[in-house]
C-alpha positions as CSV (number, residue, x, y, z in Angstrom):
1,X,136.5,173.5,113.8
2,X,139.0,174.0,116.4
3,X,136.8,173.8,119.6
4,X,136.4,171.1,122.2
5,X,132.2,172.2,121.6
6,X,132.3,174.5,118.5
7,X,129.9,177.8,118.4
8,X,127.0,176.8,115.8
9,X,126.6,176.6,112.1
10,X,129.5,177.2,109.0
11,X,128.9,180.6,106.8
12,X,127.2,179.5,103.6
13,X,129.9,179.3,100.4
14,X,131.1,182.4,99.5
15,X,129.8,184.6,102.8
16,X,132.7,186.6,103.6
17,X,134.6,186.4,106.8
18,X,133.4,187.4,110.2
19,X,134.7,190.2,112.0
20,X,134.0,192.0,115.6
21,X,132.0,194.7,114.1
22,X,129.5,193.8,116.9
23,X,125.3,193.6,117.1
24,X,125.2,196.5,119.8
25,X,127.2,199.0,117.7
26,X,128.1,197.6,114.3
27,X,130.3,201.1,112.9
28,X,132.8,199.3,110.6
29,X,135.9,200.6,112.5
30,X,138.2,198.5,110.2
31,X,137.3,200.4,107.2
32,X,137.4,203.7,109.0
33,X,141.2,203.2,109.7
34,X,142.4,201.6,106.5
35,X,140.5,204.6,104.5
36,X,143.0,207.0,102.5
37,X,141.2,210.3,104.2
38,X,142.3,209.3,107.9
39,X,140.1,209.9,110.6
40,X,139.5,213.7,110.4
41,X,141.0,216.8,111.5
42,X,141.4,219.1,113.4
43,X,141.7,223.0,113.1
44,X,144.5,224.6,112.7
45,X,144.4,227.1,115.5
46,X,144.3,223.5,117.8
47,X,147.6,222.1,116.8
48,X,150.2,221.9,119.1
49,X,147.2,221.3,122.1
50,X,147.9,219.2,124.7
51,X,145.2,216.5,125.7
52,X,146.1,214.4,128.4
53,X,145.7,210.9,128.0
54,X,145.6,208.5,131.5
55,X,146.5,205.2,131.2
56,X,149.3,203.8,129.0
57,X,147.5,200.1,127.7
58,X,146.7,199.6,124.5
59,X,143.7,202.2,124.3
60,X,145.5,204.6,125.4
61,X,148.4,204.1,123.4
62,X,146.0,204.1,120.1
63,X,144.1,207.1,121.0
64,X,147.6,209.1,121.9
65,X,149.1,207.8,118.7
66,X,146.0,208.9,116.6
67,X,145.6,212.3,118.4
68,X,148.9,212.9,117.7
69,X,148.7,212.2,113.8
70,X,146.0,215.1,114.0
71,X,148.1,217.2,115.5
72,X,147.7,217.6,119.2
73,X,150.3,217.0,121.7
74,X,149.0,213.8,124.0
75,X,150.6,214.0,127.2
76,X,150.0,210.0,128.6
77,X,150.5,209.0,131.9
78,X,150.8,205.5,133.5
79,X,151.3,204.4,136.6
80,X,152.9,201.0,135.9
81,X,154.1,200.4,132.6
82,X,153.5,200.2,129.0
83,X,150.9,197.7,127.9
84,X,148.4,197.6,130.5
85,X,147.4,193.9,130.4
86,X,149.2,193.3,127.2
87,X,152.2,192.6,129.7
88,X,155.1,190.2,128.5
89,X,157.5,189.0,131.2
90,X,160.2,186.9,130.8
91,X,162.3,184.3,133.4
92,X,165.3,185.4,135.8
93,X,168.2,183.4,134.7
94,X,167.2,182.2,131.7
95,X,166.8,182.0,128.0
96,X,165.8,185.9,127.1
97,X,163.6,184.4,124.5
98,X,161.5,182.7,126.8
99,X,158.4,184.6,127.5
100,X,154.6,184.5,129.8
101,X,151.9,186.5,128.5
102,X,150.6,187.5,131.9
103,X,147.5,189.3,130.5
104,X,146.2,188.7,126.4
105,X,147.9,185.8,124.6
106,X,145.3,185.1,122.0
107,X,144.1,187.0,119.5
108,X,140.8,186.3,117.4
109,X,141.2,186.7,113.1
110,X,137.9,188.4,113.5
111,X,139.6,191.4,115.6
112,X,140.4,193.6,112.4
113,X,140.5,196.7,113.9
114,X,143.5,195.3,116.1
115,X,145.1,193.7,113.6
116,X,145.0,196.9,111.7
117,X,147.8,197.9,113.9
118,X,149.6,195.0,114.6
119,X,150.4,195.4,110.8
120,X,151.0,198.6,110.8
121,X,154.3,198.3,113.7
122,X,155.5,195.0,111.7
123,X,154.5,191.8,113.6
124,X,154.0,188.6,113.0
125,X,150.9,186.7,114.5
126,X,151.0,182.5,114.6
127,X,148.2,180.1,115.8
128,X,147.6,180.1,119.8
129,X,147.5,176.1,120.8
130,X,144.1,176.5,122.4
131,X,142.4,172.8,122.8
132,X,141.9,170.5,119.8
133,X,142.8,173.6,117.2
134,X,145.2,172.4,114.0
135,X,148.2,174.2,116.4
136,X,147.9,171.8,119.4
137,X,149.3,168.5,118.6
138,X,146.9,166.7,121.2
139,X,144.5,167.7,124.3
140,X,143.4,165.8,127.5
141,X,140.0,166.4,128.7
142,X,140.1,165.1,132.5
143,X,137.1,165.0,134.2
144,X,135.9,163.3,137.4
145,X,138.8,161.6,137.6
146,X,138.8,160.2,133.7
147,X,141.2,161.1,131.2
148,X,140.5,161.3,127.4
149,X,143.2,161.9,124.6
150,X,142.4,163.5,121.9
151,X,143.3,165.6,118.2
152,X,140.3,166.0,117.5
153,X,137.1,165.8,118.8
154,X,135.7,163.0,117.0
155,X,138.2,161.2,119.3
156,X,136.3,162.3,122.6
157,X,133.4,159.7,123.6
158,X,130.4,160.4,121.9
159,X,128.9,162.7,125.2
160,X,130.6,165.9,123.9
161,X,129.5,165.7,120.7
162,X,126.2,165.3,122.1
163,X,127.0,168.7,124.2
164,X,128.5,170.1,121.1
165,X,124.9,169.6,119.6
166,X,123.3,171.4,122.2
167,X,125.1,174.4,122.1
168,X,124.5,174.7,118.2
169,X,120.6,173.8,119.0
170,X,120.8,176.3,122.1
171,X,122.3,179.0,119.6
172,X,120.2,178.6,116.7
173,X,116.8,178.3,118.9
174,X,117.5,181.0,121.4
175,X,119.7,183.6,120.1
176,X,118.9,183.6,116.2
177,X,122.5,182.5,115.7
178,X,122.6,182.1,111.6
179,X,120.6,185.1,111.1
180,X,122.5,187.3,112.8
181,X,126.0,185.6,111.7
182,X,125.0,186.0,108.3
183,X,123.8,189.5,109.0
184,X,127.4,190.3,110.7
185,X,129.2,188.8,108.1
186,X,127.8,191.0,105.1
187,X,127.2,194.0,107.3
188,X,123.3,193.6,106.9
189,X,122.7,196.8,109.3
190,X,119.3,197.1,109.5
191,X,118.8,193.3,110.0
192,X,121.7,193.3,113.0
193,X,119.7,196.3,114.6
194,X,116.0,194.2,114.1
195,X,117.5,191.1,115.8
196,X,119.7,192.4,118.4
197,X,117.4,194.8,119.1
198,X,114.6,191.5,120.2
199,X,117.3,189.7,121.6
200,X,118.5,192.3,124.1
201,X,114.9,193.2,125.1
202,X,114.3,189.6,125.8
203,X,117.6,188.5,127.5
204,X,118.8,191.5,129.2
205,X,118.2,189.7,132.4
206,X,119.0,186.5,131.6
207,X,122.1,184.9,132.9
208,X,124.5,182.3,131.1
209,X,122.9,179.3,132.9
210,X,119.5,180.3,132.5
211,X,120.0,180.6,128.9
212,X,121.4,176.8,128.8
213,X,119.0,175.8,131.7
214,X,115.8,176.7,130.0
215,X,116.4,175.1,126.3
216,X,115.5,171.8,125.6
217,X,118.8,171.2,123.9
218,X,120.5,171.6,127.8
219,X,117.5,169.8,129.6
220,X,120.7,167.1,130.6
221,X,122.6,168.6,134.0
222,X,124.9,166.3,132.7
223,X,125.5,168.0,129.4
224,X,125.4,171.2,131.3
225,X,128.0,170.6,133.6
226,X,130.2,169.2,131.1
227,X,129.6,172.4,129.0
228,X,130.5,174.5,131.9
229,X,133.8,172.6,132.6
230,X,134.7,171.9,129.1
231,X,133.3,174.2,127.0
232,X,134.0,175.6,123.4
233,X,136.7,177.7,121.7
234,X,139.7,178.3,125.0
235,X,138.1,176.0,127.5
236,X,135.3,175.1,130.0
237,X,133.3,178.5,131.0
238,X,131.5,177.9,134.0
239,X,132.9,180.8,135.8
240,X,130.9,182.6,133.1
241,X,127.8,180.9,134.4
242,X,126.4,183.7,136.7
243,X,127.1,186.8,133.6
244,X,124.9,188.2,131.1
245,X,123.8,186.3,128.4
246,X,124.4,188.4,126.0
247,X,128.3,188.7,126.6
248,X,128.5,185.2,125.8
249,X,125.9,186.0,122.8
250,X,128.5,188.9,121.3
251,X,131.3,186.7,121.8
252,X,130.4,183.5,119.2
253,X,128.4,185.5,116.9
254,X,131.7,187.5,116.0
255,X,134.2,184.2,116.8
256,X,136.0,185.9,119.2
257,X,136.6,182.6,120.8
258,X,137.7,181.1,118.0
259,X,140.8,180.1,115.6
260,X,143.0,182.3,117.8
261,X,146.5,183.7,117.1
262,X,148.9,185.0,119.4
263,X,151.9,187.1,118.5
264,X,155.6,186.5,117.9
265,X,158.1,187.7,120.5
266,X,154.7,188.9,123.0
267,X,151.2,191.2,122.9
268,X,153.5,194.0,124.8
269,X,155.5,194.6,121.8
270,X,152.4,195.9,120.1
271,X,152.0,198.9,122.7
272,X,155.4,199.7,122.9
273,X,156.0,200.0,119.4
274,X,153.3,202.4,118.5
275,X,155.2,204.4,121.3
276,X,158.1,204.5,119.2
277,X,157.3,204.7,116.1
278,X,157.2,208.0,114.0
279,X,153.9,207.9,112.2
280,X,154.8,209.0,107.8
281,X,151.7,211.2,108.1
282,X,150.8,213.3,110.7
283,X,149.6,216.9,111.0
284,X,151.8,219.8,112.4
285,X,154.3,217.8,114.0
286,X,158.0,217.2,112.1
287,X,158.6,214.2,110.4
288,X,159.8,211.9,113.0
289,X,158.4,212.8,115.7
290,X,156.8,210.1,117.9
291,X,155.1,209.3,121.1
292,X,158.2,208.9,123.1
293,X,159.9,211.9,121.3
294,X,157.1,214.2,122.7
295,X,157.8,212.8,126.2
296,X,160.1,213.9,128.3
297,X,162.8,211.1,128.8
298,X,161.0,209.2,126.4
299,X,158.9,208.4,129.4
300,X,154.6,208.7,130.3
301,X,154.1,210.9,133.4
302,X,153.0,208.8,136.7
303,X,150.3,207.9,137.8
304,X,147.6,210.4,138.0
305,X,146.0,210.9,142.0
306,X,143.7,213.6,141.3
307,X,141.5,214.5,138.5
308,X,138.7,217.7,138.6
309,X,137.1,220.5,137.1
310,X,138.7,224.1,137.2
311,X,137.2,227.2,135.7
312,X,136.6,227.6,132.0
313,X,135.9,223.8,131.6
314,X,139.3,223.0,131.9
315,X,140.9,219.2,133.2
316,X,143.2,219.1,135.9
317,X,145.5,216.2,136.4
318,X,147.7,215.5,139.7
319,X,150.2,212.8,139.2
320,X,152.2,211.1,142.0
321,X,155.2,213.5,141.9
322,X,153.1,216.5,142.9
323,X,153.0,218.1,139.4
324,X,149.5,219.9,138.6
325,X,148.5,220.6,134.8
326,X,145.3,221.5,133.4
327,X,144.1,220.0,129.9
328,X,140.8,221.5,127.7
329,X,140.2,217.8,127.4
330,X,141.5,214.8,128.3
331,X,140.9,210.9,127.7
332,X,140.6,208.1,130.6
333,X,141.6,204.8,129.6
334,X,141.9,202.7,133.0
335,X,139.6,200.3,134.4
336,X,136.7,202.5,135.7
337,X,137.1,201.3,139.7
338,X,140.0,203.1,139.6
339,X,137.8,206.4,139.7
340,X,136.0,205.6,142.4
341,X,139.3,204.1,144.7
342,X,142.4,204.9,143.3
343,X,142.1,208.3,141.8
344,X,140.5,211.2,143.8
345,X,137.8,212.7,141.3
346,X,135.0,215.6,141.8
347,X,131.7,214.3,141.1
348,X,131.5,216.7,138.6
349,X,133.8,215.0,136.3
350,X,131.2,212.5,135.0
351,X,126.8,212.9,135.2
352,X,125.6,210.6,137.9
353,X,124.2,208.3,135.9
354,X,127.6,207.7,134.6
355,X,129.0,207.1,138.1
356,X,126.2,204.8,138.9
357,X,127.1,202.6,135.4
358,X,131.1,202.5,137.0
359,X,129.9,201.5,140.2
360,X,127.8,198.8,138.7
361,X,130.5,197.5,136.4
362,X,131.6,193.8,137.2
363,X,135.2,192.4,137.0
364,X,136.1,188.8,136.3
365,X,139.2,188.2,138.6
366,X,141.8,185.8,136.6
367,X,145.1,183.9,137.7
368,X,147.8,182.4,135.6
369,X,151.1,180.6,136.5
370,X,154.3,179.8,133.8
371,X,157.5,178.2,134.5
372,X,160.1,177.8,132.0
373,X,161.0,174.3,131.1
374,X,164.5,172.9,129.1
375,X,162.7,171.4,126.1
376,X,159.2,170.7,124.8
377,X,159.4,167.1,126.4
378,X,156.1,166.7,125.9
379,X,156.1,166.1,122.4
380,X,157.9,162.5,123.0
381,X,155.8,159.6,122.4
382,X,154.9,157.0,125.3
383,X,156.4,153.6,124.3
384,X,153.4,151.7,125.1
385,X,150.4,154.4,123.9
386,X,152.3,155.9,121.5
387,X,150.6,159.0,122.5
388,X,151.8,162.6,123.6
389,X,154.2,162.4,126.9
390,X,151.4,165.4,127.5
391,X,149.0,167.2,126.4
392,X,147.0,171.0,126.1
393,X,144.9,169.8,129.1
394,X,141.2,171.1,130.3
395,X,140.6,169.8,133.8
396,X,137.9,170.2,136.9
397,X,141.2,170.0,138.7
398,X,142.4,173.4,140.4
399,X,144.4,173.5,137.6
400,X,142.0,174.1,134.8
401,X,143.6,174.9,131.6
402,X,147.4,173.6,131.2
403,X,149.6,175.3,127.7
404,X,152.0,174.1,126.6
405,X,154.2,176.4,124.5
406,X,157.3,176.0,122.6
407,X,159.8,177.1,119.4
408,X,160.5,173.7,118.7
409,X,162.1,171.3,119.4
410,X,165.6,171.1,121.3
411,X,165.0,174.5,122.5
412,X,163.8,175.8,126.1
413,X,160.0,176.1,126.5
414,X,157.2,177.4,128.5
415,X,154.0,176.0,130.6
416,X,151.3,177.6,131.6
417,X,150.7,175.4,134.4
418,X,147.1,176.9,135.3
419,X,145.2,179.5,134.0
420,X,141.7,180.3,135.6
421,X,139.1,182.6,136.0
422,X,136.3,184.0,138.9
423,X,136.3,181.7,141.6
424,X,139.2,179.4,140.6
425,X,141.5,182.4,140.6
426,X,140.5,183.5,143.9
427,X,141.5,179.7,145.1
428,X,144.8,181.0,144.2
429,X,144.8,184.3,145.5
430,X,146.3,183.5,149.5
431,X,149.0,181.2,147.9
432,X,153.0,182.5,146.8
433,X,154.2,181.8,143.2
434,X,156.1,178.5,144.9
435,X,152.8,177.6,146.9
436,X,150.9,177.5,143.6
437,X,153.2,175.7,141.9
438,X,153.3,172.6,144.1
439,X,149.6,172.5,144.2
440,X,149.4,172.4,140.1
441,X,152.1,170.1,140.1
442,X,150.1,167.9,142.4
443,X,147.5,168.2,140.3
444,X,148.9,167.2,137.1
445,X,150.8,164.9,138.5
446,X,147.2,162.7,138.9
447,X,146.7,163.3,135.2
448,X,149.9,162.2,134.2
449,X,151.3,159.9,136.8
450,X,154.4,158.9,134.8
451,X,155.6,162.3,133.4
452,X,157.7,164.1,135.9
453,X,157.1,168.3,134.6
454,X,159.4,169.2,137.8
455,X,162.8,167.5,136.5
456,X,162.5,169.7,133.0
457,X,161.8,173.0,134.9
458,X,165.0,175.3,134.7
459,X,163.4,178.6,136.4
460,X,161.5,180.2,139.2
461,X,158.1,180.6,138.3
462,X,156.2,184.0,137.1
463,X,152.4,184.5,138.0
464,X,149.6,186.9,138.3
465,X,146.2,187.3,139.7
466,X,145.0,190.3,138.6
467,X,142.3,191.2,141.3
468,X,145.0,191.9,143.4
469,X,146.9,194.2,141.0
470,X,146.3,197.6,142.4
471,X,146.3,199.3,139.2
472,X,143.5,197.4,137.7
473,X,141.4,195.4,140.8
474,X,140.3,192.8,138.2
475,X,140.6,191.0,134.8
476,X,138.2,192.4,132.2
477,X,134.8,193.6,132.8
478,X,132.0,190.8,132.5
479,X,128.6,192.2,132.8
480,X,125.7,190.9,135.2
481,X,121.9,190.1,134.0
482,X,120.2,194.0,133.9
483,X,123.4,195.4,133.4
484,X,122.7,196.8,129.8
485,X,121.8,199.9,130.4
486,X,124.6,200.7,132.5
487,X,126.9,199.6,129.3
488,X,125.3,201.6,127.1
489,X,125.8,205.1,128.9
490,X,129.7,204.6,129.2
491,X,130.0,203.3,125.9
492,X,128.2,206.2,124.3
493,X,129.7,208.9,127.1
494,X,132.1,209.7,123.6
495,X,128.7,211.5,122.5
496,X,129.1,214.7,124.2
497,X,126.8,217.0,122.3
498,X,124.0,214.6,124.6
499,X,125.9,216.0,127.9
500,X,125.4,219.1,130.2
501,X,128.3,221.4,129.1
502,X,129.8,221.0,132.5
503,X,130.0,217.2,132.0
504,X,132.3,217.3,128.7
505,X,135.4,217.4,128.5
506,X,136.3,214.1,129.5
507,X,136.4,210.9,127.7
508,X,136.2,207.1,128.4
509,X,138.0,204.6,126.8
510,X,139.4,201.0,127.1
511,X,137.9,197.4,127.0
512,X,135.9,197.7,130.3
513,X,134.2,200.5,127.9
514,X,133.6,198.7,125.3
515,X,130.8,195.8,124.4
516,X,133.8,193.5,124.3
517,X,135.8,193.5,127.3
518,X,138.4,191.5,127.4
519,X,139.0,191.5,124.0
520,X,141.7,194.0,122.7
521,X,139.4,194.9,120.3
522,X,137.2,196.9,122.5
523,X,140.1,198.7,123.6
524,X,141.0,199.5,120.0
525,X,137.5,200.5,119.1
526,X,137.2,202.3,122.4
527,X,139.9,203.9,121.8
528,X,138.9,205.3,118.3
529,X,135.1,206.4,119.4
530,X,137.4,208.9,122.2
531,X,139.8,209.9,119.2
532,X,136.3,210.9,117.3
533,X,135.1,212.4,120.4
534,X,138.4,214.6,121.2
535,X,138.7,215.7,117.5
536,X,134.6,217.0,117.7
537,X,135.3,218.6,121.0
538,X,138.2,221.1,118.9
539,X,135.6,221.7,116.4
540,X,137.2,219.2,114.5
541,X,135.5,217.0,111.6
542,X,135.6,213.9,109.4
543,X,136.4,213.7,105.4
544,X,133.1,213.1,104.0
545,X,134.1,210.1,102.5
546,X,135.0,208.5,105.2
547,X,132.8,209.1,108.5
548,X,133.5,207.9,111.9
549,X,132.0,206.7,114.9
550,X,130.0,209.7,115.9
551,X,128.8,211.1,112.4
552,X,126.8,207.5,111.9
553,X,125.7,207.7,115.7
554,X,122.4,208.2,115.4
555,X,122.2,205.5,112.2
556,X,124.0,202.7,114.3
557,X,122.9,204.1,118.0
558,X,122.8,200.9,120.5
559,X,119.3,199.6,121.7
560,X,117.9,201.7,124.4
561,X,116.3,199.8,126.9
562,X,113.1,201.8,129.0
563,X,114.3,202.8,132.5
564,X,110.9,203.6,134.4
């Protein structure tokens, strides 16, 4: 187990391995990709269509890349750059091989779907060093002032495997954890519908805390605030404290906070390559035609300003040089804020229900700061300990989670001096990249009085908070208690058949969309459920053998919770 507190139980011998084919809609989108059929077709009259597709992350990159394979012509546009938060940044001055992943860095086995295509454009994946895994030579747990070293975490005092214990107990009492592990793992669909389908009735409007608060396992405040600051799989998730149970609930049953990988080179390569690369089977378009190749310049359009209704059911998209086009149907992959503040939209784009569940949607804000250092000096022993110079560290400290991440040795490296969430970002918010990094030097500096990080730094250093980056107001969605209901209706919005004919037209997609925000998986599934939903709106179907999202809709639907 690679966790400071791991999520509960081991699969039985044998049990095959857990993916993110979640409780709320468990459609095995991994098989629908890797299936010889595709994902369906369209007809032929269709081909050569364009469907615009807004935003230029890595949902909308999939869904443009797999509309185009069908033949339509997606016209994507993008108001910042390619990746969305898969955004790789490297250091003025120095080493070009030096990199921050300002958004994702770590990646979860369990996310087939995405791995799907990180295979497919050629990369190469390693183990993320997140704390006490096999990839992190050491980790420092400082709290209240006290420092423990550790590999492992038989080698913390005996209190957090006492919290460890708790959190299995928690699990297992409150939340059916084996069952519905083992029913994940072998795709037991009628089981993960019968116990998701109690569990979301009962905890709907439970919050994280409550959830530890009122088990007996968590009667400790002690063991509860150590949870919170510490935590299991990347780190202490207190700032998680005030959201949904059941976000935390779909995260360990499908180990999406666990064994992490992140991949060679950066996440933003993943994105961008799907924009170049010329798929070997694709409908109606010439061999070697590709995302970029359909683009003028090689470039998305802008961003978009202005999106409404014209006659005939028709979507009409205003970017920011003026120019007006009108699409019979068109994908959105942004965060959904942005259609309420950013974009200027008729009501009549979306059913109001569907505006409420925007409005409603909840952002985590997040922060991180990395400098580049000369060599991974923290890997030299301490004459007298013996131990690591330093250490992956998880602090109360404003600095929360230190990385430290390198190519070996005798080669320039990279810290991620702080990286927080909620509240803890916002401390950061006021300050400038140089303002930050004197306070997390400070800061480490009490954890490691004798190591001096400032003489090894050789560049300026890069950071982000991304509430205040105007294209996406936030980190990832995170969803309140009683905020199910509102989930479900943008999740499902693919379904259009179930919308007033003036409402179609228009699709949702991205992680804020999906069950699993802030997982690139969501935006992958997401992504796929529009590429279903486009394909259906051109009269377009699946190969029998190999049905997608909305042909098992009805089998699979997520729970639907009374509203009067």
């Amino acid at each position: 187990m690679t966790s400071t507190v791991p999520p509960a139980g081991r699969p039985a011998a044998g049990l095959p391995p857990i993916t993110m084919v979640g409780p709320d809609f468990p459609f095995p989108y991994d098989d629908y990709l890797g299936h010889a059929a595709g994902l369906g077709q369209i007809p032929a009259t269709a081909h050569g269509t364009e469907v615009a597709v807004i935003g230029g992350g890595l949902s909308g990159i999939v869904t443009a890349y797999e509309l185009m394979k069908m033949g339509l012509k997606p016209v994507v546009y993008e108001a910042d750059q390619i990746g969305g938060r898969l955004r790789t940044v490297g250091f003025d001055g120095c080493d070009p091989g030096l990199r921050a992943e300002m958004g994702a860095m770590r990646f979860p086995p369990s996310s087939t779907s995405l791995q799907h295509y990180i295979d497919l454009v050629g990369l190469q994946t390693r183990p993320f060093p997140n704390p006490l895994s096999p990839a992190t030579p050491s980790t420092v747990v400082d709290l209240k002032g006290e420092s423990h070293y550790a590999r492992t975490l038989d080698d913390l005092p005996q209190v957090y495997r006492d919290v460890a214990d708790a959190w299995q107990r928690c699990l297992d009492e409150g939340a059916e954890f084996g069952d519905m592990n083992e029913a994940l793992r072998t795709r037991d669909i009628p089981r993960i519908r019968e116990i998701w389908a109690r569990l979301v009735e009962r905890l709907d409007d439970q919050t994280f805390y409550g959830f530890l608060a009122g088990s007996e396992a968590f009667r400790s405040f002690k063991h509860r605030e150590i949870f919170g600051q510490v935590g299991f799989g990347t780190g202490g998730w207190d700032t998680d404290f005030p959201n949904s149970i059941l976000e935390i609930l779909r995260v360990v049953y499908t180990e999406a906070d666990d064994h992490h990988r992140g991949i060679v080179g950066g996440s933003q390569q993943l994105p961008l390559r799907l924009w170049e690369r010329a798929p070997g089977k694709l409908v109606h378009w010439a061999q070697g035609t590709s995302l970029a190749s359909l683009h003028e310049g090689g470039a998305p359009r802008g961003a978009v300003t202005r999106l409404h209704r014209t006659a005939g059911g028709g979507i009409t998209v205003t970017d920011a040089s003026g120019a007006i086009r009108t699409y019979p149907a068109a994908v959105f992959t942004g965060q959904s804020w942005l259609l309420l503040s950013k974009i200027a939209c008729d009501e009549t784009l979306f059913p109001m229900d569907h505006w409420t569940a925007m409005e409603r949607t909840h952002y985590m804000e997040s922060s991180k700061l990395f400098v580049p250092v000369d060599r991974p000096f923290w890997l030299d022993k301490d004459p007298v300990t013996g131990r690591d110079r330093m250490s992956m560290t998880l602090t109360d400290r404003m600095t929360r989670g230190t990385y430290l991440l390198d190519d070996g040795p005798g080669r320039p490296a990279v810290i991620c001096l702080s990286y927080t969430w909620c509240d803890d970002s916002l401390k950061w918010l006021p300050l400038s990249p140089a303002e930050r990094m004197e306070v997390m030097l400070a800061s480490l500096g009490e954890i490691y009085p004798d190591v001096d990080i400032r003489r090894h730094i050789i560049g300026s250093p890069v950071t982000v908070s991304w509430e205040n980056e105007p294209w996406f107001m936030g980190a990832f969605k995170a969803n309140l208690p009683g905020h199910y209901r509102y989930q479900r209706r943008l999740f499902t919005h693919f379904m259009q058949d179930r919308l007033p004919a003036d409402r179609r037209g228009i699709f949702l997609a991205g992680d804020d969309i999906s069950w699993t925000a802030g997982w690139a998986e969501g935006a992958v599934q997401t992504a796929l459920n529009a590429v279903w939903g486009v394909m259906h709106h051109f009269g377009g179907t699946t190969d029998p053998t190999n049905p997608g999202p909305g042909d098992r809709f009805d089998e699979l639907a997520p729970v639907e919770l009374p509203e009067d």
